[in-house]
C-alpha positions in Angstrom: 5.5 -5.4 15.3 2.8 -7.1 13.7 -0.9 -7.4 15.8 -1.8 -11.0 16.7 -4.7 -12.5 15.0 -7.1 -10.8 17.7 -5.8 -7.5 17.4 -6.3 -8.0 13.5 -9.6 -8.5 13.5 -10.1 -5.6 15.5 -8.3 -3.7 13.3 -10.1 -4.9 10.5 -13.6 -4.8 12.0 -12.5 -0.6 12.7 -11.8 0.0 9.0 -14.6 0.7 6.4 -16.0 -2.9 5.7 -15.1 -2.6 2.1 -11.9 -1.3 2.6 -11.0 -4.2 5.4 -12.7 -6.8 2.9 -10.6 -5.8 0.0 -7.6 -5.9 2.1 -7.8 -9.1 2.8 -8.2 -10.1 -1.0 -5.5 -8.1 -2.2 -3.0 -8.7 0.6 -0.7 -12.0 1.2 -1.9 -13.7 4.2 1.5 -12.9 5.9 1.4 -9.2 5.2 -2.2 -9.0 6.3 -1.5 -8.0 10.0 1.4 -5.6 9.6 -0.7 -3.5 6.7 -3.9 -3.2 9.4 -1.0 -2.4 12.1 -0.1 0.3 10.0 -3.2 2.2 10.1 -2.9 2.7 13.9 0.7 3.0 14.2 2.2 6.6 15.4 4.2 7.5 12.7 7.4 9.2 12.6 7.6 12.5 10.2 9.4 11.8 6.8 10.6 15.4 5.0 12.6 16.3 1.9 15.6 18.4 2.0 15.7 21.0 -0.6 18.3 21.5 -2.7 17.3 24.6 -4.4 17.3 26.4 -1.5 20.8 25.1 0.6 22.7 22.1 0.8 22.3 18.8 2.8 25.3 19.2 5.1 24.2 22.8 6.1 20.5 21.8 6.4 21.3 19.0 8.8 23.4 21.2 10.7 20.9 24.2 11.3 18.2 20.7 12.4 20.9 19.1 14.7 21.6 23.0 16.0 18.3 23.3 16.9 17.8 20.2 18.8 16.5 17.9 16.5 18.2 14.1 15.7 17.4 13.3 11.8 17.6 10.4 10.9 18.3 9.2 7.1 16.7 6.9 4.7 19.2 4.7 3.1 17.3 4.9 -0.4 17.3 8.5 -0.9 20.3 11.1 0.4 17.3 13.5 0.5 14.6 11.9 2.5 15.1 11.9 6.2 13.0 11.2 9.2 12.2 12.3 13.0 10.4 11.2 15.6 6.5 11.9 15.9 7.0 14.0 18.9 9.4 16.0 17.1 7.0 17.3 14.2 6.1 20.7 15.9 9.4 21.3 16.7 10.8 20.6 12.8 7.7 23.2 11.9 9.3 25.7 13.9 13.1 25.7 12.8 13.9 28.2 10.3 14.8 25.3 7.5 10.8 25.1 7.5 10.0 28.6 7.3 12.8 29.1 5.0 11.3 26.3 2.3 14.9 24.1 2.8 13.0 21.3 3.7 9.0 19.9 2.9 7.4 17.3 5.0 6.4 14.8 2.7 5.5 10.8 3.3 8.4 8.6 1.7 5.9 6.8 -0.1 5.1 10.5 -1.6 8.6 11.1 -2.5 8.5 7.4 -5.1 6.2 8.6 -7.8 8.9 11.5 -8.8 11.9 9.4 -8.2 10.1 6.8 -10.6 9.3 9.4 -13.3 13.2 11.0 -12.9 12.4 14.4 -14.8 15.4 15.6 -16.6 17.2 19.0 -16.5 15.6 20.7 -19.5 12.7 18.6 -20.5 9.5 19.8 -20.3 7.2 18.3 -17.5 3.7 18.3 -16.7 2.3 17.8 -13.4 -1.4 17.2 -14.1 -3.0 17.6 -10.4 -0.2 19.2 -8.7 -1.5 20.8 -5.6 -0.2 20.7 -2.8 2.6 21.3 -4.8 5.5 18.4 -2.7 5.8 16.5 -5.9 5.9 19.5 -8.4 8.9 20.9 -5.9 10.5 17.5 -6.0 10.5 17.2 -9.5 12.0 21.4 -9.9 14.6 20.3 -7.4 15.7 17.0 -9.9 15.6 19.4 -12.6 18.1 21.7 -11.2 15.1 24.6 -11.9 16.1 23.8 -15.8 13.4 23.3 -18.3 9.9 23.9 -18.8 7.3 22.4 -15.6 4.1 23.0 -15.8 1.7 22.2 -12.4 -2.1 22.0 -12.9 -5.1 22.3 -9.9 -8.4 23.1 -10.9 -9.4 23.6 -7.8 -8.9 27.8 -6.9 -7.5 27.1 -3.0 -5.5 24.9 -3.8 -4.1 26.3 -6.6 -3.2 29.3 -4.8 -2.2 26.8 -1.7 0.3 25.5 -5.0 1.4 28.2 -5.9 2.5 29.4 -2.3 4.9 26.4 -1.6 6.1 26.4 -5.0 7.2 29.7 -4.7 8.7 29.1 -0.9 10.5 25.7 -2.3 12.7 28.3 -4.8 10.9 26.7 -7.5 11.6 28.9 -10.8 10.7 26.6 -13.8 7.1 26.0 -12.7 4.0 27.6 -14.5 0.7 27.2 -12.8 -2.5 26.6 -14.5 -6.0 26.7 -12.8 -7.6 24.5 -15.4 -9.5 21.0 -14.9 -6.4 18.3 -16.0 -9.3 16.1 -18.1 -8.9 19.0 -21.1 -5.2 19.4 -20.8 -4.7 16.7 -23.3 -6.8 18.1 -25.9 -5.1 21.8 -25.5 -1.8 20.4 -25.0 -1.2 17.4 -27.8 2.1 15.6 -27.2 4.2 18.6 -25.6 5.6 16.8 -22.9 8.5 14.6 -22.4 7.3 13.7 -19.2 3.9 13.5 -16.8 3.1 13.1 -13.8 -1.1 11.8 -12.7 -0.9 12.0 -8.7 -4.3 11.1 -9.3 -6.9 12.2 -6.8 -8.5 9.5 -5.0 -10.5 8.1 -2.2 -7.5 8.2 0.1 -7.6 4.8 1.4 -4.2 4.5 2.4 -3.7 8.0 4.8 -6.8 6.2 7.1 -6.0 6.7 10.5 -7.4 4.6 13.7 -6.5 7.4 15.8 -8.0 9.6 14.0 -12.3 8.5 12.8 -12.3 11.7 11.0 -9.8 10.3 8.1 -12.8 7.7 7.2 -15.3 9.9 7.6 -15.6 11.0 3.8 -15.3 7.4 2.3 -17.7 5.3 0.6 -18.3 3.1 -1.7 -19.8 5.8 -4.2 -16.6 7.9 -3.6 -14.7 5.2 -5.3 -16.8 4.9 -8.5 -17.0 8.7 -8.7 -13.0 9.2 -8.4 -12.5 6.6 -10.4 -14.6 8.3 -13.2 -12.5 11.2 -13.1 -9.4 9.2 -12.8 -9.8 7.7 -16.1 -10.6 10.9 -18.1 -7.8 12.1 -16.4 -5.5 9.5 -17.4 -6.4 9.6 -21.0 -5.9 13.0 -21.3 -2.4 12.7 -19.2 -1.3 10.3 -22.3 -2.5 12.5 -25.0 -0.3 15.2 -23.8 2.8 13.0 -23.6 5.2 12.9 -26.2 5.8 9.6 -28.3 8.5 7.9 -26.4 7.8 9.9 -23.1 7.5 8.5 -19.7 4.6 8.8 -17.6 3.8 8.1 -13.7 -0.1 7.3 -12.8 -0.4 7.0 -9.0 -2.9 6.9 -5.9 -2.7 6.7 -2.4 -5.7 4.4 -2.3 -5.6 0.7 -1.8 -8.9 0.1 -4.6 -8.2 -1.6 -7.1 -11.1 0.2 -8.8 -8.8 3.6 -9.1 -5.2 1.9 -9.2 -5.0 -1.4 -11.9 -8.3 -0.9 -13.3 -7.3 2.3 -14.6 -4.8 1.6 -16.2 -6.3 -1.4 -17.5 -8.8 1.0 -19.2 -6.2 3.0 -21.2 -4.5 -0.1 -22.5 -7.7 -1.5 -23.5 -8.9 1.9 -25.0 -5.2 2.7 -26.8 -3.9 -0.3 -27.6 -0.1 -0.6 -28.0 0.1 2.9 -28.1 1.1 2.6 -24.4 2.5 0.1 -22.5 3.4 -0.3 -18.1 7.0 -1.0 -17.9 8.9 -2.3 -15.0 9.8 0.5 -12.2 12.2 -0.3 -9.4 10.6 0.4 -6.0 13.2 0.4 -3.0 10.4 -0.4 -0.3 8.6 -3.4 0.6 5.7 -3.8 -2.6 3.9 -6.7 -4.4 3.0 -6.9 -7.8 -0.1 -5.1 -9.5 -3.0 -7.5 -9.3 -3.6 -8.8 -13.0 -7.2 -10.0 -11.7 -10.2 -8.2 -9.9 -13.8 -9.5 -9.0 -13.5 -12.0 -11.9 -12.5 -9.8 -14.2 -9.1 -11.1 -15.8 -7.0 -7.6 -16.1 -4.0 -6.7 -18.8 -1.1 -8.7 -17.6 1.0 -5.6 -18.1 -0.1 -4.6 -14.6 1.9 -6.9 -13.5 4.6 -4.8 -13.9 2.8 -1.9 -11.8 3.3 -1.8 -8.1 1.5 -1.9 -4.9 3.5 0.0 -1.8 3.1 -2.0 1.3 2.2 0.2 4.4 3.9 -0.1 7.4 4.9 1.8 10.5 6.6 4.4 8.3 6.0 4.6 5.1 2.3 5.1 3.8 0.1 2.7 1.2 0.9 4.0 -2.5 -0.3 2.2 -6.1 2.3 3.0 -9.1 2.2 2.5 -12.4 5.2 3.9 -15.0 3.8 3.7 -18.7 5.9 4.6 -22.0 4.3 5.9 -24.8 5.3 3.8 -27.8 3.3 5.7 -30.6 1.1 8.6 -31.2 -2.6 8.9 -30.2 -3.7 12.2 -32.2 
């Protein structure tokens, strides 16, 4: 249930002032209180069943054997949820240890589902770790085809690696490598990419939990968003010429969502162009205006994910690559 107006402005005054003050530009007044409700709601744990590894019935079965009641999500046949309490319970059945299932937000599980990888095609995950999407996209493969997952960062590369390896995942190759020189070493090879972009991480903020904010800042935003855009350039130089690709965030800045992507079209031109993607959660439109500055009307057809007591904050934006950029 959404807070009354007091317990909104409570809300509001907890969050990073920027953060509550762009909230309040970007939001509809009537979905104002239920997003700031969803930062200190308890919410229940979303996973993925894998398919590489066993099959939904028998997953479900060994969960319901050991005491657990999932429920499902009527969008996806693979996504299912259980209660809060229950987490520590699901981490301790043997379809966890056994890498049939991955814990993984719903609003996580959209960016794959919008790109819809191929059996066969070749794939590129350019900042893959830890690794939920890359597995998501072996396991809508069939493990056919080419996938290649990238991390820079040496952890979590081998952090990658690990769960891709649990998850049955066959196809994927793993490069520690910075994603901004991928497209320049890798000129229109893909069919597909994916840009899980890393980001200030606006939308995981937790009231329960100070230590969520405690990295954020203004400057955080303008340095991500430097890397995002490198990143995103070099994302569409490795796509193929009628390929698809997926830029997301789980930040609610316009700075590091629509801007972005406004910067590419700006930069390329026609060469690429935001098509319409078909979210089935509660969204609003990409915001074609920011801070005065009037923004390609193409975002429009980006999307915004709406938190709420389930499903976590997520910007998405699906381009198609309409010509070469060597």
């Amino acid at each position: 249930p959404a807070p009354d107006s007091d317990e909104g402005l409570t809300m509001t005054a907890a969050l990073p002032a920027a953060v509550a003050d762009r909230l309040t530009r970007i939001l509809p007044a009537d979905r104002l209180d239920g997003v700031l409700a969803s930062f200190a709601a308890v919410k229940d744990v979303a996973f993925r069943i894998n398919t590489l590894k066993e099959q939904l019935d028998a997953v479900l079965a060994g969960l319901r054997a050991a005491g657990l009641n999932p429920r499902p999500v009527a969008w996806s046949p693979l996504a299912w949820v259980v209660d809060a309490a229950a987490k520590r319970a699901l981490t301790e059945t043997p379809a966890f240890y056994q890498g049939e299932i991955y814990i993984q937000n719903l609003a996580s599980q959209l960016a794959p589902l919008a790109l819809a990888p191929q059996p066969g095609e070749m794939v590129l995950d350019l900042a893959a770790a830890p690794g939920g999407k890359t597995c998501q996209m072996a396991a809508l493969m069939d493990n056919q085809g080419w996938l290649s997952a990238v991390e820079p960062v040496r952890d979590r590369y081998f952090r990658l690696k690990h769960n891709l390896d649990q998850q049955g995942v066959s196809i994927a190759h793993c490069y520690q490598k910075d994603g901004r020189a991928v497209g320049a070493l890798t000129p229109e090879r893909f069919d597909r990419v994916l840009l899980d972009a890393p980001c200030s991480s606006e939308a995981r903020f937790d009231l329960n939990d100070p230590d969520s904010m405690a990295h954020w800042s203004p400057g955080k935003v303008r340095e991500v968003a430097h890397k995002q855009k490198r990143l995103l350039l070099s994302a569409i130089h490795a796509l193929k010429p009628g390929g698809v690709l997926v830029y997301s965030t789980c930040s609610f800045a316009p700075e590091e969502n629509e801007c972005i992507v406004h910067a590419a079209l700006h930069k390329l031109g026609d060469a690429v162009e935001v098509t319409p993607v078909d979210i089935p959660v509660l969204h609003q439109p990409g915001l074609t205006e920011w801070d005065g500055k009037t923004l390609n009307p193409q975002l429009a057809h980006s999307v915004r994910v709406l938190p709420d007591s389930l499903v976590d904050g997520f910007y998405l934006a699906r381009l198609v690559k309409q010509r070469s950029t060597q």
